[in-house]
C-alpha positions in Angstrom: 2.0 -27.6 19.1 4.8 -24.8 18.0 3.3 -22.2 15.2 5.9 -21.6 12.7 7.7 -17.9 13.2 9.9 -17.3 10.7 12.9 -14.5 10.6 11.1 -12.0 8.8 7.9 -12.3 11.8 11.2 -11.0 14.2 12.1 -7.7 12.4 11.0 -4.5 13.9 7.2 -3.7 13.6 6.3 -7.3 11.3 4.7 -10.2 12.6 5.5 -11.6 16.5 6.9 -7.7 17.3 3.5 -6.3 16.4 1.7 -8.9 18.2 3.3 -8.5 21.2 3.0 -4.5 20.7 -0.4 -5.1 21.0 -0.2 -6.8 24.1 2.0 -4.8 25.9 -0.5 -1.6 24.5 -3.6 -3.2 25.3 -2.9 -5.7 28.5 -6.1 -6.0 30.5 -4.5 -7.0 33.3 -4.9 -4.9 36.5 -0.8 -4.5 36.8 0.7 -3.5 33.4 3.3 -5.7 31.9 6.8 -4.8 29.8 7.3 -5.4 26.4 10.1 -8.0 26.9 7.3 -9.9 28.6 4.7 -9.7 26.2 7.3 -11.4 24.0 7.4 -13.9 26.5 3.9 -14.4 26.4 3.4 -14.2 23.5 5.7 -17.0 23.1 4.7 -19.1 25.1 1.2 -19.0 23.8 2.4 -20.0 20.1 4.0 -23.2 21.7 7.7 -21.7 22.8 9.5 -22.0 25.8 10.5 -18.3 25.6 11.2 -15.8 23.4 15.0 -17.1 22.8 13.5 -20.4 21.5 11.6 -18.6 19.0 14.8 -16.9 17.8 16.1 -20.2 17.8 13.9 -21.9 15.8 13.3 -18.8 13.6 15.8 -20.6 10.4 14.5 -23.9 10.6 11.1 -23.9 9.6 10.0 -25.0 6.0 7.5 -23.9 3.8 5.1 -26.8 5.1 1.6 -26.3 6.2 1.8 -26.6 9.8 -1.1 -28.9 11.2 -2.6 -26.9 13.8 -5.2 -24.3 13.5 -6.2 -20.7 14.8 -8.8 -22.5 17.7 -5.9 -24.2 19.4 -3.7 -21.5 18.7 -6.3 -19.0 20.8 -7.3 -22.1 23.7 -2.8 -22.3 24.1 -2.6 -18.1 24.3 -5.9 -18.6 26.6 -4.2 -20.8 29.2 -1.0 -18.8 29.2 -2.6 -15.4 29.9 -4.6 -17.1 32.7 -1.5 -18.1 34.0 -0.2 -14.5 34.0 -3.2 -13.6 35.5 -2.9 -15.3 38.3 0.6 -15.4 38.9 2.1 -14.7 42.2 2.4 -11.0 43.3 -0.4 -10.4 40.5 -3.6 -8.6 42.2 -5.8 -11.1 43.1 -8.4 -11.2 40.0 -11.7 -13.3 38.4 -11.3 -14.6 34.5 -13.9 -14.3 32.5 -13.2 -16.5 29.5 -15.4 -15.3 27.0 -14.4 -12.1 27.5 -10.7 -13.5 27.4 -11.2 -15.3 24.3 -12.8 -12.4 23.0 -9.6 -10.2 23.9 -7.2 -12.5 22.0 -8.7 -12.9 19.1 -8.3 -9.3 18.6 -4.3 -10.1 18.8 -2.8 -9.0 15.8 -1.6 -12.9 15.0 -3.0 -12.6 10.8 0.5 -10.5 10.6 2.2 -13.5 10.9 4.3 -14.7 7.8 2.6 -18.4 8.5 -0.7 -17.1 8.0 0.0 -15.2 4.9 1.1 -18.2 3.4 -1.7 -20.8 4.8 -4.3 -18.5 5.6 -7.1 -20.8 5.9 -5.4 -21.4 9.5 -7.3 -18.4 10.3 -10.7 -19.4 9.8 -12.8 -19.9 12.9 -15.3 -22.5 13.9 -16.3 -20.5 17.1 -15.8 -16.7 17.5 -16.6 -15.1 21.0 -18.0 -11.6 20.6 -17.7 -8.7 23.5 -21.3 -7.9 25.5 -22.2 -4.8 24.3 -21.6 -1.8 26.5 -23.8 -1.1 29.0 -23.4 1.7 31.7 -25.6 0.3 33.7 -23.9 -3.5 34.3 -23.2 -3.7 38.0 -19.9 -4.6 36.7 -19.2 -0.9 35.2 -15.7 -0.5 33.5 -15.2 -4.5 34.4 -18.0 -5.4 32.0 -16.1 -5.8 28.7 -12.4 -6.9 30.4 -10.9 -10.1 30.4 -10.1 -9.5 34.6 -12.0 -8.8 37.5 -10.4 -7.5 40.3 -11.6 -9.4 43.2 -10.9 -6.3 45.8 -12.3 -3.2 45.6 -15.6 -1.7 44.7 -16.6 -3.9 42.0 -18.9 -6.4 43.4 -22.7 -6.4 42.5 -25.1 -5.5 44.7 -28.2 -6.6 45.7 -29.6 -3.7 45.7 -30.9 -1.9 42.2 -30.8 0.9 42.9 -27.0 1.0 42.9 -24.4 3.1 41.3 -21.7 1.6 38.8 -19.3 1.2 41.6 -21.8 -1.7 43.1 -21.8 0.5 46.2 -25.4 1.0 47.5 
């Protein structure tokens, strides 16, 4: 599955630029990434093998509807991110998918010149809302992100009388 970009999605501040701007602004991953590799990422999730291949391909697509839609789209970026995640030399760190989900469907991808021209690729059969914010989750700041750091002070306590930190 490879979503169309076309030439005018590369230009400066349209389309797969934006995107990515978006990721490298709002990457909730505990070690912050470049914008070169949001590209990356970005491509990837869309079905690329990098960035380069989207440039590539860029001329080549038609005016066809492409047969995918937004859900596989989302479950493709969510596997890639993961992947980022987790990668080596990464801090060691706990998904949570709904929260991930949640995350990238917030990625500016409705910028895209494909789903200007098709945009009932957008629609959504499931939709993954963030919890509410609650100062009081023995998760704290952790509660709404996509990764949990698995060192630190995070961890919840068994006692409830606890701080944010999960400290006792």
């Amino acid at each position: 599955m490879i979503l169309p970009i076309f030439p005018a999605d590369l230009e400066r501040h349209a389309g797969m630029k934006k995107a990515a701007r978006f990721l490298f602004k709002t990457w909730p991953g505990l070690k912050p990434i470049m914008h070169t590799q949001a590209l990356e990422l970005l491509a990837k999730g869309l079905g690329y093998r990098s960035y380069h291949h989207v440039k590539q391909l860029a001329l080549s697509w038609t005016d066809t509807r492409p047969g995918i839609d937004i859900d596989s789209i989302e479950w493709n970026l969510s596997h890639v991110l993961s992947d980022e995640f987790l990668a080596p030399g990464n801090p060691s760190v706990s998904i949570n998918l709904g929260n991930l989900l949640a995350y990238i469907q917030t990625i500016p991808l409705h910028h895209l010149t494909v789903f200007k021209r098709f945009p009932e690729l957008l629609e959504r059969k499931h939709s993954f809302q963030l919890p509410p914010r609650d100062t009081k989750s023995p998760f704290g700041r952790y509660q709404q992100s996509a990764v949990i750091p698995l060192t630190g002070n995070w961890q919840i306590s068994e006692n409830d009388d606890s701080d944010e930190s999960g400290l006792p």
